[in-house]
N, C-alpha and C positions, 0 to 999 in steps of 0.2 A: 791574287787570283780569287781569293775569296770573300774579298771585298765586292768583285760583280759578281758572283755567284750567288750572293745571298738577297740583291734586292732581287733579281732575276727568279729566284725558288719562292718568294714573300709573293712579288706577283701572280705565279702560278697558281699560287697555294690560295689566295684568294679570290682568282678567274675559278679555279676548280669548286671555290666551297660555294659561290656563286652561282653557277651553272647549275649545279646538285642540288641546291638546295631554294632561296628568293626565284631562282628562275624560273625552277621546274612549278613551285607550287601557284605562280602568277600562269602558267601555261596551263598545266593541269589542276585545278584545285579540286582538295578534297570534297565528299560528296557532304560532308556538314559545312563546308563554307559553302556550297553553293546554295544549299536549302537555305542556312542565315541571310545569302545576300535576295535570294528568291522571297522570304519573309519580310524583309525589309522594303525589297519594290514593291509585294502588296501591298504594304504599308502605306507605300507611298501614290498607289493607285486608288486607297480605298480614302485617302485623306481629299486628292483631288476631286475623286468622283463627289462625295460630299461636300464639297466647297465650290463643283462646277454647278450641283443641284442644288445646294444654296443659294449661287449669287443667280441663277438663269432661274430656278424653279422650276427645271425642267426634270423630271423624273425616271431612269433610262432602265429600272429594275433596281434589283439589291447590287449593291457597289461588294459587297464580301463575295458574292457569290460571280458576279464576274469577272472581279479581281485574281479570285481563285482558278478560273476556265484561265483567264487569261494565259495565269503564271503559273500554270500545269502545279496546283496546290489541292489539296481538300481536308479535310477537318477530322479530325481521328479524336475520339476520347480526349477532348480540350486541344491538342496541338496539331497543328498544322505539319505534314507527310508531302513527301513530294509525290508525283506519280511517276518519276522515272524519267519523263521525254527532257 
């Protein structure tokens, strides 16, 4: 009997710390992973914009500053703040 009882409790036990725990924070993330991954795509927005006005020469304003409008960012005393949206 308690031979199946135990991979049965093993399973649970790992659906449950699953759920609670990798699941909820890929659903919900916290408000500093979201801003990390928010600083990251500007990153990645402000690398493009410079490599699209490189190779075209076409010049569409400052790349930080609509990086930032974009990705609801602005610039606080050196670090980058989100605005909340």
């Amino acid at each position: 009997m308690f031979r199946r009882l135990l991979p049965i409790a093993i399973m649970i036990a790992a659906g449950y710390w699953y759920w609670s725990g990798p699941y909820q924070e890929q659903r919900h993330p916290a408000d500093e992973k979201k801003l990390e991954n928010a600083i990251e795509d500007m990153r990645q927005c402000i690398r493009g914009m410079n490599y699209k006005s490189g190779a075209t020469g076409e010049n569409v304003g400052d790349p930080e500053a609509i990086c930032a409008e974009r990705h609801h960012l602005y610039l606080y005393e050196g670090e980058w703040r989100s605005t909340g949206e």
